[in-house]
C-alpha positions as CSV (number, residue, x, y, z in Angstrom):
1,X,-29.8,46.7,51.6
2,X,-27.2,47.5,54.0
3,X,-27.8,44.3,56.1
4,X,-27.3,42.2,52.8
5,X,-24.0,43.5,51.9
6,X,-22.4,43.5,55.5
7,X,-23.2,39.7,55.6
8,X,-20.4,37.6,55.1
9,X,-20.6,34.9,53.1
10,X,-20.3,30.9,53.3
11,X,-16.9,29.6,53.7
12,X,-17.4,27.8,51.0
13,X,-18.4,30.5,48.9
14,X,-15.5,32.7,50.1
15,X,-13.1,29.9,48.9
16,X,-15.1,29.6,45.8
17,X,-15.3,33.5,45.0
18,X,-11.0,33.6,46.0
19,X,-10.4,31.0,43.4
20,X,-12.7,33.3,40.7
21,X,-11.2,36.3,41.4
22,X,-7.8,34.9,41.5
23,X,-8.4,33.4,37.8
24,X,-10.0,36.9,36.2
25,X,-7.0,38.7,37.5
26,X,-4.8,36.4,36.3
27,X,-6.6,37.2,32.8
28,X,-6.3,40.5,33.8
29,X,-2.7,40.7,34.7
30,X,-1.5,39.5,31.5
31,X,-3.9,41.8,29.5
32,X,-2.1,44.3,31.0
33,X,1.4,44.2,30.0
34,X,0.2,45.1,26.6
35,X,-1.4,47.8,28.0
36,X,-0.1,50.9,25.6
37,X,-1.6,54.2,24.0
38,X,-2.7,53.8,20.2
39,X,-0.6,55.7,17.7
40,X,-3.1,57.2,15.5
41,X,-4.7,59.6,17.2
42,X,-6.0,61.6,14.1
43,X,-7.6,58.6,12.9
44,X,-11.7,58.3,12.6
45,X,-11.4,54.6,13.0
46,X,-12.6,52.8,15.9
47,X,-13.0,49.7,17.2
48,X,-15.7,48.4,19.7
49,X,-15.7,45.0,21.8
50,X,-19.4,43.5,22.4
51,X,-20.9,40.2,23.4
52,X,-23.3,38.5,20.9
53,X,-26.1,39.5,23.4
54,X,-29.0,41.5,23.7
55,X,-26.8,44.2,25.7
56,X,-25.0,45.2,22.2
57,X,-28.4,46.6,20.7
58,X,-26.6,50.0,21.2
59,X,-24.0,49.2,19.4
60,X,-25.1,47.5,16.8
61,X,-28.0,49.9,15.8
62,X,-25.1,52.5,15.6
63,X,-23.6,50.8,13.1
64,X,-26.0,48.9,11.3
65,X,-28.3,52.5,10.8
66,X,-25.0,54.8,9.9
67,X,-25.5,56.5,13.1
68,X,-21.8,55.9,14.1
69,X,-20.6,57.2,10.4
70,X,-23.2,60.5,11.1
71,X,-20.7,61.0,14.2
72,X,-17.7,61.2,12.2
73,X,-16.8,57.6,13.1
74,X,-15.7,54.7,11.1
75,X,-16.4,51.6,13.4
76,X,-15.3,47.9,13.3
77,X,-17.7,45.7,15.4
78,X,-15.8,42.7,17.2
79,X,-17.7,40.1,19.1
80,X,-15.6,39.1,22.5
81,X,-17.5,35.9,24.2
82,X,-16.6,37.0,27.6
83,X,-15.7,39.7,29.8
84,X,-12.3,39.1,31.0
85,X,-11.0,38.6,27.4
86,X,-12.7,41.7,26.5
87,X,-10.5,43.5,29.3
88,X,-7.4,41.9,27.9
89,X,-8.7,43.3,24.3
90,X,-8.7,46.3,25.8
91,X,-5.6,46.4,27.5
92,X,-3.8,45.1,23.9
93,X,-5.6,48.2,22.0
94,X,-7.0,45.2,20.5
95,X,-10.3,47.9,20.3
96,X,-10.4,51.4,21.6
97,X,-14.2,50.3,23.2
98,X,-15.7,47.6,25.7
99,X,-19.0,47.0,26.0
100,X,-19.3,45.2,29.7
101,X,-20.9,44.9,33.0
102,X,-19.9,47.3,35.8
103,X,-18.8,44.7,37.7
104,X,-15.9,43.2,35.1
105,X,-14.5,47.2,34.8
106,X,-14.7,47.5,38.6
107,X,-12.9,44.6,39.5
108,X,-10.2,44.9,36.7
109,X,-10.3,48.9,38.0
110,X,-9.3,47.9,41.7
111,X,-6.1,45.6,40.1
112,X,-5.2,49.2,39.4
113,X,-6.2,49.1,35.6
114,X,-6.9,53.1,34.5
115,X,-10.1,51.9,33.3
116,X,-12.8,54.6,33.3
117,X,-17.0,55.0,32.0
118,X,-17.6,56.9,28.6
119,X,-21.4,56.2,28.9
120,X,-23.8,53.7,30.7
121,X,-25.7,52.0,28.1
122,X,-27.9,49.9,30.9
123,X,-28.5,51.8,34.4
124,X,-30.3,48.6,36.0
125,X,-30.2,45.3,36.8
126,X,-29.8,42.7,34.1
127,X,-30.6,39.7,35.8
128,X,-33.9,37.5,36.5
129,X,-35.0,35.0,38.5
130,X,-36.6,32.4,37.3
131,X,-38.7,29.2,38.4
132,X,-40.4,26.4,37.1
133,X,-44.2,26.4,37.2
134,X,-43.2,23.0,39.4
135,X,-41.8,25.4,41.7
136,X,-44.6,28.3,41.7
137,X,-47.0,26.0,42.3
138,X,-45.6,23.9,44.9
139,X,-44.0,26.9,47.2
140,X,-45.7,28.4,49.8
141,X,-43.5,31.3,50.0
142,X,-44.6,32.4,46.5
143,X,-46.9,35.2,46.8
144,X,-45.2,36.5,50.6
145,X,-43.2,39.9,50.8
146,X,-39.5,40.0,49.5
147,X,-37.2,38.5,50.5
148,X,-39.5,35.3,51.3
149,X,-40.0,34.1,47.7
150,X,-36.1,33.5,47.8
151,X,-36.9,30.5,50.4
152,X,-38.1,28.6,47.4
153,X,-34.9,27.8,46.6
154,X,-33.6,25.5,49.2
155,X,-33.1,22.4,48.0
156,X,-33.5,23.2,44.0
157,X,-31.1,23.0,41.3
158,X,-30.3,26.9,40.2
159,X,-29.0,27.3,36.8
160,X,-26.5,29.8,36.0
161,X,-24.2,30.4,33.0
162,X,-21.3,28.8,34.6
163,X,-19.8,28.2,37.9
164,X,-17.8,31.1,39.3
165,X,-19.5,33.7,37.4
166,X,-21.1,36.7,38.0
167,X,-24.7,35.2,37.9
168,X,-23.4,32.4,39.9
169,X,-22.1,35.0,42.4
170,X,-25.5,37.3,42.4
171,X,-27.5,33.8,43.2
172,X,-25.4,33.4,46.4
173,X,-26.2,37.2,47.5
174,X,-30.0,36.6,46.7
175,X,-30.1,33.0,48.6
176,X,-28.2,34.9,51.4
177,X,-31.0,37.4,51.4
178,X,-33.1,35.1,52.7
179,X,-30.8,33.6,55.7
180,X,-29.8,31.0,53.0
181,X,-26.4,29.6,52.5
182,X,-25.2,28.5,48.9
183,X,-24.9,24.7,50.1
184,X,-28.6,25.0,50.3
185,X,-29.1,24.9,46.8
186,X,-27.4,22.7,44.0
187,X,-25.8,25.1,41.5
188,X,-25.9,23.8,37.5
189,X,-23.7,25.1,34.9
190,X,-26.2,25.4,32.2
191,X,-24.8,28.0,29.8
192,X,-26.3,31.4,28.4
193,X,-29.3,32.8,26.6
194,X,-31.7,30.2,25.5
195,X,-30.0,27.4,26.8
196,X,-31.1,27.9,30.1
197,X,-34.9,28.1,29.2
198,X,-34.1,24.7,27.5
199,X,-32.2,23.4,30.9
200,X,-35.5,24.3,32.3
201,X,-37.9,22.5,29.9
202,X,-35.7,19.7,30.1
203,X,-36.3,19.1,33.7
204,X,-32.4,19.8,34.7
205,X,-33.0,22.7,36.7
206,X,-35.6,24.2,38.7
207,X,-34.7,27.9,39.0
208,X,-32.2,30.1,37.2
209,X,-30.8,33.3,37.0
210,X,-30.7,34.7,34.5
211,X,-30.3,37.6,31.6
212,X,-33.1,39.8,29.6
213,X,-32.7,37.1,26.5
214,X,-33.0,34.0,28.8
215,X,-35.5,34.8,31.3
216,X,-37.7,36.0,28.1
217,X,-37.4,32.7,25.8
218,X,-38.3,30.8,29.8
219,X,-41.2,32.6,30.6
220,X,-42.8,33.9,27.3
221,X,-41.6,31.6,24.2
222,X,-41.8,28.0,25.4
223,X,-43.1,29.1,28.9
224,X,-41.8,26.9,31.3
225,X,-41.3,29.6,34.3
226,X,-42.0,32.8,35.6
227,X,-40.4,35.2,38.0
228,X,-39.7,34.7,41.6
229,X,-38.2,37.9,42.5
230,X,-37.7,41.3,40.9
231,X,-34.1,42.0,41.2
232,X,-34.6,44.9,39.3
233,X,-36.7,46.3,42.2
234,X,-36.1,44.1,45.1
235,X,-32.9,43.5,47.0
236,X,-29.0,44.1,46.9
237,X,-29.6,45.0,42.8
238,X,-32.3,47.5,43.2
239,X,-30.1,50.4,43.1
240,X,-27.6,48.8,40.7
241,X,-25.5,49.7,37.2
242,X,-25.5,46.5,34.2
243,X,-23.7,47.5,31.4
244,X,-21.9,50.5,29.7
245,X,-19.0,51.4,27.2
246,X,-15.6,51.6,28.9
247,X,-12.2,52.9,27.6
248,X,-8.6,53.0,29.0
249,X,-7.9,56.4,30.4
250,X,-4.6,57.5,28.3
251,X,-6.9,56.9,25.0
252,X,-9.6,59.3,26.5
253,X,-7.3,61.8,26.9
254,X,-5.0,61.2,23.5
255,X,-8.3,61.4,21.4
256,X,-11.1,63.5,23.8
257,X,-13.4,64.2,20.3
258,X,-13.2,60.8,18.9
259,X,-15.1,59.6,22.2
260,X,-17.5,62.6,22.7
261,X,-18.7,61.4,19.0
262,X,-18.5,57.9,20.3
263,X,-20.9,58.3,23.1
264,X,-23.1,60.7,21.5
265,X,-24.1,57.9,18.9
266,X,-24.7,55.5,21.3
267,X,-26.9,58.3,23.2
268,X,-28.8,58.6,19.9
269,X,-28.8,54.7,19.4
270,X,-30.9,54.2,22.3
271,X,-33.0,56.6,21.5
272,X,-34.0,55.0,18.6
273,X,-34.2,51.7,20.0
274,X,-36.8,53.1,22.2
275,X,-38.8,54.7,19.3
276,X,-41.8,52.3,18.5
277,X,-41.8,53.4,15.0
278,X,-38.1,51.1,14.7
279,X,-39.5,48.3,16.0
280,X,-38.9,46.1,12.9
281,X,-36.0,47.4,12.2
282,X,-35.2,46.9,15.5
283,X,-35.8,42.9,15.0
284,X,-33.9,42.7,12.2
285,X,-31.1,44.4,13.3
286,X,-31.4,41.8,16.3
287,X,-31.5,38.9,14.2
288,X,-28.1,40.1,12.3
289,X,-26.1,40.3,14.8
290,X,-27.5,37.5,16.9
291,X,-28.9,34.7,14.5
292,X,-29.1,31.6,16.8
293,X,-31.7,33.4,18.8
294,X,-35.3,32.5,18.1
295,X,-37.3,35.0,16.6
296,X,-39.9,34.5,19.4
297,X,-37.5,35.6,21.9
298,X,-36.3,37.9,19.8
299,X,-39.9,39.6,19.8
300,X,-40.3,39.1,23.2
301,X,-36.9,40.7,24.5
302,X,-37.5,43.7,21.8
303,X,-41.0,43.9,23.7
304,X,-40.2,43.7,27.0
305,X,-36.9,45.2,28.0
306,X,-36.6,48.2,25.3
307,X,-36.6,50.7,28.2
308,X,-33.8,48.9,30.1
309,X,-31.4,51.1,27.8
310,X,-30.1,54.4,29.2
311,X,-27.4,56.7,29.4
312,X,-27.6,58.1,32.9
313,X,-27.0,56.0,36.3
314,X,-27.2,56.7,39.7
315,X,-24.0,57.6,40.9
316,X,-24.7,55.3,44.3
317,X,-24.7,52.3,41.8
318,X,-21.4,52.4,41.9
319,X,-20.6,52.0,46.0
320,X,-23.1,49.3,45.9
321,X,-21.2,47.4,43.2
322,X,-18.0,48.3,45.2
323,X,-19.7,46.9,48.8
324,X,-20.8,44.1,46.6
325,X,-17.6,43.3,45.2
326,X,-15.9,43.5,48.3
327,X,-18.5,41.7,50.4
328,X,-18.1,38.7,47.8
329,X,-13.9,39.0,48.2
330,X,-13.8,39.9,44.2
331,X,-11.9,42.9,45.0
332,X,-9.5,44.0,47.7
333,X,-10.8,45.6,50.5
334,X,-10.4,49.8,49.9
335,X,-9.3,49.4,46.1
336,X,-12.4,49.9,44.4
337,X,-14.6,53.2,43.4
338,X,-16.2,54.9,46.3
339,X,-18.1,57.4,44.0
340,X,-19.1,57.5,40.1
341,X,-17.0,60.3,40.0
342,X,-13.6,57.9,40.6
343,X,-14.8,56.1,37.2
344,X,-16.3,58.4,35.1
345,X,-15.3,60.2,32.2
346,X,-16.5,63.9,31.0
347,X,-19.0,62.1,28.6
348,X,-20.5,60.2,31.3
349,X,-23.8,61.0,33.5
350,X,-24.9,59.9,36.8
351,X,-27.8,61.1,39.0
């Protein structure tokens, strides 16, 4: 792991990753001239930014099975479509809660945004690999040792959710694993969830990377790919922090209770998402909250990545973003976390 994150990147892809980093902190930047304490601090209310993804299940199942009203919480749910604008939301009190990736509350973190973890809600990896049976069948490389797989890329279209991205960004670092360069590869724009599977079927692209909701509806619902690479187990995103619930720092510490009760329902969320006994519930809570998702993937994700959900990450997740982020020139060099404990708050637990 250490080689891959001292390797510098393409100079293409630094000019690429400048110009995306540049444009989040511009998000950023204005987000944060709102950036205020909430008045009410006696208040139950509470309100939680989430994408319309899989990641939410916490969330949702709080609300949807009382658990967040057994905490002494009334919650609004608002769905945010991406992860800078949930950072402004937060910065405008807009909610009191983001749901995000590590690597959106790190980045906005090192623009010096007092940005700290209540709870993780997914201590791994979220992203896949995927390639077409075209490409498992034709590549020698297939079946050989990590990182070797990877050199089935050259020359292939790799789908991602958009261009400058984090997905987009991750594919670089995986290509890179293998001594390839991003100009190896032709990178497609091909949008989230189940649109990439259907990219795939449609012949557009050949490999993708790809979330828990994607990489299911590719490889089990209309089963046009399987795995490459385990980036859950293999690589720079072994050792690695996805998602968790974030608050501004001056909110933690006007309303300490009202956030313990926050992330002790989302503790108990997941615990009941793991409990087969909820499955249906499970699915239909799913379906709610997501209904443009096939209930095949829907099945499939609920089957396959239950156990992604947890409340405790390693704490060296956290310098591994930070090398990563720095590595890929997202972040300043020195400005971002070197331990969990720079981010965390009291409700949070690493290992």
């Amino acid at each position: 792991m250490a080689n891959s994150l001292s390797r510098q990147p393409s100079t293409f892809s630094r000019r690429l990753l400048r110009a995306f980093a540049f444009g989040v902190c511009g998000i950023l930047v204005t987000g944060l001239s709102a950036c205020g304490i909430p008045g009410n601090d006696s208040s139950n209310k509470f309100t939680v930014g989430v994408f319309p993804l899989y990641v939410s299940m916490p969330v949702w199942v709080a609300q949807e099975q009382g658990i967040f009203e057994q905490h002494g919480l009334d919650v609004d749910v608002k769905t945010i479509l991406s992860g800078p604008t949930l950072i402004s939301a937060l910065n405008s009190n807009s909610i009191d809660v983001m749901l995000n990736g590590a690597t959106i509350a790190l980045s906005a973190r090192a623009t010096g945004q007092p940005i700290n973890l209540i709870t993780p809600t997914i201590p791994s990896s979220i992203y896949h690999m995927i390639a077409s049976k075209q490409v498992i069948d034709s590549c020698p490389y297939v079946n050989d040792p990590y990182p070797k797989p990877i050199l089935c890329a050259k020359g292939k279209r790799i789908g991602v959710g958009s261009l400058g991205t984090e997905s987009h960004i991750a594919g670089i670092t995986i290509l890179e694993e293998a001594g390839l360069e991003e100009t190896d590869a032709s990178w497609v724009p091909a949008g989230g969830g189940e649109a990439l599977g259907s990219s795939m079927q449609q012949g557009q692209i050949d490999i993708m990377f790809a979330e828990d909701t994607a990489a299911t509806y590719a490889t089990e619902v209309i089963n046009v790919g399987s795995p490459l690479v385990d980036l859950k187990h293999d690589g720079p995103f072994a050792d690695w922090f996805g998602n968790g619930a974030w608050a501004l720092e001056p909110q933690l510490q006007q309303s300490p209770e009202k956030y313990q009760q926050f992330a002790d329902a989302v503790g108990d969320a997941i615990a009941w998402i793991k409990d087969p006994a909820n499955v249906a519930e499970a699915r239909a809570v799913f379906k709610k909250n997501a209904p443009n998702i096939s209930d095949q993937t829907i099945d499939g994700v609920l089957a396959s990545s239950t156990n992604s959900f947890g409340t405790t990450a390693t704490c060296s997740s956290i310098e591994t973003i930070t090398k990563w982020l720095t590595k890929t020139n997202q972040i300043a060099e020195g400005k971002g976390p070197t331990t969990c404990r720079d981010i965390e708050w009291k409700t949070a637990t690493f290992s």
